[in-house]
Structure formats: C-alpha cells, structure tokens
N, C-alpha and C positions, 0 to 999 in steps of 0.2 A: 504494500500500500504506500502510495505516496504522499508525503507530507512535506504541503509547501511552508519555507520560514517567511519569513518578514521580508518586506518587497525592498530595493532598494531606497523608496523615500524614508519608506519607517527606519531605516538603521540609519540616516541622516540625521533625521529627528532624534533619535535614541543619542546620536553621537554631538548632536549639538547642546541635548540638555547633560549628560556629562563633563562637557567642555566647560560649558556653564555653571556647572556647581563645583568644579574642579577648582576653576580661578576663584570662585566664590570664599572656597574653601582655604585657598593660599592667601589672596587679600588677607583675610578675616584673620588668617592664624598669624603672616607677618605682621599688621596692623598690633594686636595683643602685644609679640614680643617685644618690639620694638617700644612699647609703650612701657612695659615692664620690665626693663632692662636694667640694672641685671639680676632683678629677682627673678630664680631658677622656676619660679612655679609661673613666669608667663608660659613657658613651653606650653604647660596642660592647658593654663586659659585659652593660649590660642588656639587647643586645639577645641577645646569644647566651643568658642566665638566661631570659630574656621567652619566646624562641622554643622554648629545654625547655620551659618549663612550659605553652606552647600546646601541643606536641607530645604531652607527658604528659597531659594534661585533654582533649583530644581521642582518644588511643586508649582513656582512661579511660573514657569517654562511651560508645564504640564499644564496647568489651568488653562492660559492662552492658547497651548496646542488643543483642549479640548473644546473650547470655546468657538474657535477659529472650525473645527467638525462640525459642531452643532451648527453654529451658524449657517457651511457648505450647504448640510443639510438639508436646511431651512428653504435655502435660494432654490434647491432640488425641489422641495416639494412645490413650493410656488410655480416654478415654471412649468411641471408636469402639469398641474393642475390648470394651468396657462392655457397650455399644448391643448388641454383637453375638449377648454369652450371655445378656443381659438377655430378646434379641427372640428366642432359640432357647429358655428357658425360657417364653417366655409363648406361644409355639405349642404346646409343650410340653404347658404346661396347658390352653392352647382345644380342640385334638384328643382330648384323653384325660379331660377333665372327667367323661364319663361314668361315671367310674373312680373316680373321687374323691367323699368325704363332701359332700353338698353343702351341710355346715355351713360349709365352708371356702373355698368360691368366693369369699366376699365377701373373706376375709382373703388370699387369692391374690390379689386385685384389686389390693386395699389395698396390699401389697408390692411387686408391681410400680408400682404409681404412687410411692408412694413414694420407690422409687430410682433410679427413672425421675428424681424431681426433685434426688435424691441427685450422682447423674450430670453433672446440667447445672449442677451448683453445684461443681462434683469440684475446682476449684483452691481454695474456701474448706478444703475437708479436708487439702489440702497439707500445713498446719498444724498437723497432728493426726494423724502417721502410722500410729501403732497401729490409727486407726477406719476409716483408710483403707486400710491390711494388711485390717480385719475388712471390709469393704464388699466389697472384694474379691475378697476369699474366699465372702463368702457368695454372690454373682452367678455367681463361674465355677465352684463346687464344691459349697456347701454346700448350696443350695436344689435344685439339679438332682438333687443325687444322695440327698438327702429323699426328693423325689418319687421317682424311679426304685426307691429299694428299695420305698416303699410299691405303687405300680404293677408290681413282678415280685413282691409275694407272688400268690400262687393267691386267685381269685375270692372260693371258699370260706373263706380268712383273712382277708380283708380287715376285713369287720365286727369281726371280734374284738378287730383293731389301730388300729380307726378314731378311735381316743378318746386313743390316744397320738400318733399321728399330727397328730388336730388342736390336741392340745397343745402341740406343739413348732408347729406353724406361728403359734398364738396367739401365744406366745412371741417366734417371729421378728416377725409382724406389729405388735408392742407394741415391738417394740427399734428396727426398722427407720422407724416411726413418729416414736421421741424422737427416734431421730438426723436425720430428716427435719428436724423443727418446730426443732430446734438449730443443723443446716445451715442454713437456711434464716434464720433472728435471728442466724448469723453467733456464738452464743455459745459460744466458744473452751471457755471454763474447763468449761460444762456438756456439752461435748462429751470432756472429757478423763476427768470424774469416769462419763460412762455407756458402763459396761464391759457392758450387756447384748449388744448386736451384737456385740462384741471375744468374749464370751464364748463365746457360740452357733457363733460362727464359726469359732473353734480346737477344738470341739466334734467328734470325729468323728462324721458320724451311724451308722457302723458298730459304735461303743460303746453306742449311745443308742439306738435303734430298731430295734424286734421280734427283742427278745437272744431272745424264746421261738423264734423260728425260725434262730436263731443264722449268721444276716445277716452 
C-alpha cells in the first residue's frame, strides 16, 4: 500500500516555522545572557526566555498558517457556490433566449463572461467588501430575477417592455464590465469609487421593472 508524505509546500511550511522558532529561540537565549553577564544562571534563563519565545513564534506561525487555510477555504466555497447561480443563470438564458430581445444576447454574453472572470479573481474583491456584497447579489438575485419577471410577462407585453428591459441589462452589462477590467488591474481605489454594480445590485428589480404591470 502506498503512503503519500507531505507534499512539497507543506515541508516549506514545516521548515519555515522551524526556522522561525529557531532564531526565536537564539535571540531570546543571547538577549538573557548577555543581560546577565556574568551571573552563570543567565545560561538557564536564556534558555527557559529562548524556549518561550521559540514556542510563541512557532504557534504564531501556525495560527497565521491556519488562518490563511481557512480563509482559502472560504474564497473556495464562495466561488463554487458563485459557479453554481452563475451556471443556472446562463442555462437560464441558453433555453429561453427565444424569449428575449435579441438586442440583448450579446450583452447577456458579455455578463456572464464577465463575472465568470469576476469569480476567479473573487479573493482580489476580498478587499473591497461592499462590491463584493454587490457581485453577489447581482449572480444569486439580481440578474435571475430581471430575467424571470421579464420572461413571466405575457407574450403579448413583452414588446412593449422590451426597451426597459434592455436598458437595465445595458446598465448591468456597462457596471459589470468596469468592475471586471478593475478586478482584473487589481485597482483597489477604482474599485471603491465605482458604485455602478453596488448600485444596480441593492436595486430591487420589483421597484424598477414593468411598474405598468405592477410586478
């Protein structure tokens, strides 16, 4: 039977928190001696000071290493769970297309890829929770339930809301775009100042879309 050890990053880790509690441990003990020079009992003190502070810079290490997992973690489940309304909106729109303006397929396109690449960049947004509250929202709520009311008006309405309809998608597709090309150059600050997505996204579409049919 075979039994795999520790991958190479883990004996990196293993070998930097060593490292770490090693000097830890030399600081601490020359600090004591040198302080208690030349009383012979610095030796022990530094060694008992030396051995805290290997002990303290080693779980210190650990903490951050297991913190820094969880965290990964976290980002993992987020995006899966991303993937998941992301990939039920875009069947969403592949089956019912027929339904829809087909001014708007290109800009339905466009959004999903988008935040598709949105998605696989999701720990740079970390940083930026407000666009990542709006990112969020718009993937599991905001975009699905757009479509659905425009898709449960009647046949015969459709045309006549089709011009608001593809406004508010321009809209998204124009916000979801900036926030893309900004995730993407990683620029913090212009991600903070563009409240288009943040805005869209705290948006009910039940206030905003086909108030004549009072939706």
């Amino acid at each position: 039977m075979r039994v795999d050890g520790p991958s190479p990053q883990s004996r990196r880790q293993q070998q930097v928190k060593i490292i770490a509690a090693a000097a830890a441990f030399v600081a601490g003990f020359l600090l004591l001696v040198l302080i208690m020079l030349p009383n012979p009992w610095g030796f022990a003190a530094g060694t008992v000071v030396g051995g805290a502070a290997a002990a303290g810079t080693y779980g210190m290490v650990t903490g951050r290493e297991i913190s820094l997992h969880r965290r990964r973690a976290e980002v993992t489940t987020e995006q899966t769970s991303l993937r998941e309304s992301l990939s039920e909106f875009e069947s969403m729109v592949r089956t019912r297309s027929a339904q829809l303006p087909p001014s708007t397929h290109g800009q339905l396109r466009m959004i999903l890829v988008g935040l598709g690449e949105i998605i696989e960049r999701w720990e740079t947004l970390r940083r930026t929770p407000d666009q990542q509250d709006a990112v969020a929202a718009t993937i599991h709520r905001h975009l699905p339930r757009t479509l659905e009311l425009f898709l449960e008006l009647p046949d015969t309405a459709k045309p006549q809301h089709a011009q608001e309809f593809r406004d508010q998608i321009s809209v998204l597709a124009e916000a979801v775009a900036r926030t893309r090309d900004t995730v993407v150059s990683q620029d913090l600050q212009a991600l903070k100042n563009n409240r288009w997505l943040l805005e869209e996204s705290l948006t009910d579409p039940d206030e905003r879309l086909f108030r004549e049919n009072n939706l």
